[in-house]
N, C-alpha and C positions, 0 to 999 in steps of 0.2 A: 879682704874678708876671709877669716878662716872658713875652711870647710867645715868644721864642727859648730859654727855662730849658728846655731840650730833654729833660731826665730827669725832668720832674715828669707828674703823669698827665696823659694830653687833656683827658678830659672828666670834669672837676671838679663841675661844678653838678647832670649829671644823676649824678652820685654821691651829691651833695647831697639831692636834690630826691628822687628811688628812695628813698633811705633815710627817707624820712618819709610813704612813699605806704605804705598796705597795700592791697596785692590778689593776698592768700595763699585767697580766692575766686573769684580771675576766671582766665581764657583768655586769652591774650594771643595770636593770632592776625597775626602780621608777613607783608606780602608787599612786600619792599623789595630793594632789591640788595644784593649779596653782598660787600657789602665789610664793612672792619674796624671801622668804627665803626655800621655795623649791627648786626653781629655784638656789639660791644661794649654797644650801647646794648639789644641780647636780654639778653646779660646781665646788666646792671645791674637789666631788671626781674626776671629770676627769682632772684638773687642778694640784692638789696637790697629786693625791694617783695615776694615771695616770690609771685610768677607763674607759675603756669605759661605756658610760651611753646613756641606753634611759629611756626618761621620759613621760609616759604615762597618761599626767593630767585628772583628774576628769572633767567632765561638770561641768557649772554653776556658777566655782568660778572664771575664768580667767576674765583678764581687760588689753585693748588694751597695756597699758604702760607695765606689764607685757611681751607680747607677743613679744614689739618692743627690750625688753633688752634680752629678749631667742635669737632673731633674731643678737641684735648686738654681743654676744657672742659664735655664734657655737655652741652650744646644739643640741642637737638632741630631738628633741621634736616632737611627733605624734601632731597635730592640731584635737581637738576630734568635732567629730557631738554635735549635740547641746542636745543628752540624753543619755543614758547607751543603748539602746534596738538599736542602728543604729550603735554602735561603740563597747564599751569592752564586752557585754552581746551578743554581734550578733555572729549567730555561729560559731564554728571554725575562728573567726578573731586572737583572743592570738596564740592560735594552727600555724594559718599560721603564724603569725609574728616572734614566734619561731622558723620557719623550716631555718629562714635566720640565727640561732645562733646554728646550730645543732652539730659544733663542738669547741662549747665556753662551759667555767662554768661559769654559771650566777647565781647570789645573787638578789633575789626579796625585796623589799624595798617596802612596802604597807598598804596604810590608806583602809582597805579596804579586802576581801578574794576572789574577785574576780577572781583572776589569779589562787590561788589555787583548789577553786570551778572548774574551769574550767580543771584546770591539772589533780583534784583526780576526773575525770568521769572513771566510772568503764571499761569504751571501749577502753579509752587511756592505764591507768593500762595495761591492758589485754596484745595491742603493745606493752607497757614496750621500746620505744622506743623514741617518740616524749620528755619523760621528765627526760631523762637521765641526760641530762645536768644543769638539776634545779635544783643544788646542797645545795644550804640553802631558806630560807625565813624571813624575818623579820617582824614581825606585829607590828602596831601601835595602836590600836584603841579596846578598851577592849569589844564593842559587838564580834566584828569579834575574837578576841581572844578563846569567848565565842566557836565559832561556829568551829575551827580550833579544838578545844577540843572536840567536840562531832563527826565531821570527823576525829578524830585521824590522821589528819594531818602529826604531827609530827614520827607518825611509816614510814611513806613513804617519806617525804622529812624531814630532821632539822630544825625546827623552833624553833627560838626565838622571843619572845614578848616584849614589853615596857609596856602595855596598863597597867599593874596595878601596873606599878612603883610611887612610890611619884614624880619624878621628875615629869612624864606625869600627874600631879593631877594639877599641876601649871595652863597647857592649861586652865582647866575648869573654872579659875578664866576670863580669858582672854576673853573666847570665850562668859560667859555670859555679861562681861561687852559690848563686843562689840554688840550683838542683841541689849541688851539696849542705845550704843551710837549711834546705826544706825534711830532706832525709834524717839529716843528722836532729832537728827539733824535735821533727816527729819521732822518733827512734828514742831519742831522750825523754818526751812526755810517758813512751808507754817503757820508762826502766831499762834500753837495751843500747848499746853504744855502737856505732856506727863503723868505731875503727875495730871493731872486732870483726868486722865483716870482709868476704870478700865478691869484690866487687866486677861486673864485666860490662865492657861499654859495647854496642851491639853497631857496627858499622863509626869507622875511624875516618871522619873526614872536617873538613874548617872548623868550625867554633867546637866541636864534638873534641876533637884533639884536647882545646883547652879544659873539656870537663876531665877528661880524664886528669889533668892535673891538678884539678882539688881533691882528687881523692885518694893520695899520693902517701897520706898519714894512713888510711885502712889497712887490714891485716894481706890483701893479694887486687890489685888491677889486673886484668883482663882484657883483653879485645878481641872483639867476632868480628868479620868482614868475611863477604863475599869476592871483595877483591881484593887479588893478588898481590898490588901494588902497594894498597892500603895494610895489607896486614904487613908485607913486609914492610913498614915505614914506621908501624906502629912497635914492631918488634924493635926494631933501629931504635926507637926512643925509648927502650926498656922496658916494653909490655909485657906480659905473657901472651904466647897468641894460640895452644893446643887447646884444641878443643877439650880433650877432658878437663881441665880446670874449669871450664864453662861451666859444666853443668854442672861442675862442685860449689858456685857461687851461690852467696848468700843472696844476693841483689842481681838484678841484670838492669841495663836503663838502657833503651832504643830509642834512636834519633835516625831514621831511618827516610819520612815520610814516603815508606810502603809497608804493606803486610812484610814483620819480619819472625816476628814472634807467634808465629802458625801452632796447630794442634801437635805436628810433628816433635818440634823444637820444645814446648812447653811439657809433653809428656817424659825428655828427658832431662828436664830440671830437675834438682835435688829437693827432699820432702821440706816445707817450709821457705821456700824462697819467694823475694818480693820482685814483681814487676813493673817495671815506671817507665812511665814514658817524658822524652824531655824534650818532642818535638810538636808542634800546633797542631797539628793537622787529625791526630787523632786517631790514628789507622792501623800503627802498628802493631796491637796485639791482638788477638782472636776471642774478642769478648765473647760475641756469640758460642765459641767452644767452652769456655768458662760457664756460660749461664745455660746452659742446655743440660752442661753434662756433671753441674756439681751436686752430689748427693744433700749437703749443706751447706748454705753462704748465710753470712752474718756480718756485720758491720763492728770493728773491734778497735774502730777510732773516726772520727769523724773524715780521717782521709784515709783510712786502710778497711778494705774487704777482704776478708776470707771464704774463699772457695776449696772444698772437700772432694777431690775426684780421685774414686780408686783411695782412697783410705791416706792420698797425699792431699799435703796442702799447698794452697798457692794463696800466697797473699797479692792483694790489686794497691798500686799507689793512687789515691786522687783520682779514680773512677777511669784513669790511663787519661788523663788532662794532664800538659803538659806541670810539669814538678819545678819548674822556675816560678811559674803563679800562685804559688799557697802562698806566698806574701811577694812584696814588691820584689820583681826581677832587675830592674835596675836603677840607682837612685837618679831620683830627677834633676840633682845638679850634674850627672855626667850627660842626662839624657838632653839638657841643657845647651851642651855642645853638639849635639848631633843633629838637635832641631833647627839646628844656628846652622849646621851645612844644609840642612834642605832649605831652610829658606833663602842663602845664596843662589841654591840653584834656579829657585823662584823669582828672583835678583835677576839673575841672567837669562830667563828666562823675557821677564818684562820687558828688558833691555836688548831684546833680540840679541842675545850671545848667544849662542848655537849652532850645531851644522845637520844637516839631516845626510847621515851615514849609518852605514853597518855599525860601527861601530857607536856607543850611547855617549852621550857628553856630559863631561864632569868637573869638578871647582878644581883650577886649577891652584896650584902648589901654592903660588905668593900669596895669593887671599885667603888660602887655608890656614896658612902661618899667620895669619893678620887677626885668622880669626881666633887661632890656640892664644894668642896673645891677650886679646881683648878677656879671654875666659878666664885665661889666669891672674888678669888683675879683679877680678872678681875674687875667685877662689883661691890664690894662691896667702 
């Protein structure tokens, strides 16, 4: 199947792979983003593997047409408040949503370590009651990975991880090209071209390295970092790293997930520059300093705001929601293979393959290659 037969389904393999899994017994508990091949891959398990599934989306990434295909097909999907601190971060909301599954075994499936943050509090522990039934967890996403390892996660619930499989390496090509086709679209609809600009990436670290190399054709790259380590690594790879070029950028984009982009930093940007943000969480620039203190704000594209402070301007990207989502972040036949690793680890998971250690457990090499195989007689 070429990859271009544009009318055949995405994702093939986890259609495969579902249709030979049962767990017409388990919980399938998703908290991932709100896109279609999320959505898609919910339903493959409750469709083909006979799952129950709730799917517990991320803020910021969902988009009406999305919303209307969850609706046409049955899912069960929480509808989330509009940030993390009103919905999955507010207290005991997992807690309670769990008490509705207290005699199911449920498999957590998560872009994210929010759920187990919240399970390993030392009060719950204690109970040894509310997370009895949390019987695996699967991680995505190689920060949270990080952090699942220094809570030793894995000594109190089974976790497995993908985050620093090769297949999940694929994403990072994806998700920089798309910040870069978001900016450059938009930039195009309103008349102005993209490589005329110059550009600075605001903290140099995993998949953030790869954006920086889409934007390799603009007229100056850039990178700010607080560390040491990282800026010298980013210089190594031919960046500019002094400050003053900073604030001569046309563009800054922070993937930071902290305040990085404060009152300080923002008042010495140059008159006319855009700020985006290209990481989930939401946090990094200082709205509230923008909406307090702008003389005039106007809306000058359906994803760009203009804010007037002190007689400069600051343009906002996409409401500072991350800039991989104004359209699809990653296509669903690569996202295809990545579903295809979580649900091995769900595989092994079934099949008691596992070890409960510090360290998290993961698909090992031979079956991963069994599985690039299987994808490529699809797709290649």
């Amino acid at each position: 199947m070429s990859s271009l037969k544009l009318e055949e389904e995405s994702m093939p393999l986890i259609s495969n792979i579902t249709s030979k899994l049962d767990l017409s017994e388990k919980w399938i508990i998703m908290i991932q983003h709100w896109v279609r091949d999320s959505i898609e891959f919910a339903l493959k398990l409750k469709n083909n593997s006979k799952a129950e599934v709730l799917f517990l989306p991320k803020p910021f990434s969902q988009k009406q047409e999305d919303l209307d295909y969850w609706e046409q097909n049955w899912l069960i999907i929480e509808n989330p408040w509009n940030n993390y601190e009103d919905w999955l971060e507010k207290e005991w909301y997992l807690e309670k949503t769990l008490e509705n599954f207290w005699d199911k075994e449920i498999i957590i499936i998560e872009v994210w370590w929010i759920t187990t943050k919240s399970l390993l509090n030392k009060e719950i522990l204690e109970k040894d009651k509310q997370n009895k039934n949390i019987k695996w967890i699967v991680e995505i996403t190689t920060f949270w990975h990080n952090r699942h390892i220094q809570n030793k996660t894995n000594l109190y619930i089974p976790t497995y991880s993908i985050a620093r499989s090769p297949i999940k390496e694929r994403e990072a090509k994806h998700v920089w090209a798309a910040v870069y086709r978001s900016l450059d679209q938009v930039l195009h609809e309103l008349d102005r071209a993209i490589i005329d600009c110059k550009i600075t990436m605001v903290w140099y670290w995993m998949i953030w390295q790869n954006v920086c190399k889409a934007f390799k054709t603009c007229k100056k790259v850039s990178v700010y970092d607080v560390n040491r380590a990282k800026l010298k690594k980013a210089k190594n790879d031919w960046y500019d790293t002094s400050k003053d070029n900073i604030w001569k950028s046309d563009i800054i984009i922070a993937s930071t997930w902290e305040r990085s982009i404060d009152e300080n930093f923002i008042k010495k940007c140059k008159d006319w520059v855009l700020l985006v943000s290209a990481w989930s969480r939401q946090n990094e620039i200082d709205i509230e300093y923008l909406e307090n203190n702008s003389e005039d704000t106007k809306e000058i594209h359906k994803f760009i705001k203009i804010y007037t402070i002190w007689w400069k301007k600051i343009y906002l990207f996409r409401e500072w929601k991350n800039a991989n989502f104004v359209w699809n972040s990653c296509p669903s036949n690569s996202m295809d293979l990545i579903h295809a690793e979580t649900l091995l680890c769900i595989k092994n998971i079934l099949d008691w393959n596992f070890k409960t250690r510090e360290k998290l457990n993961e698909v090992n090499k031979s079956d991963r290659e069994k599985l690039l195989k299987k994808h490529k007689k699809y797709w290649n």
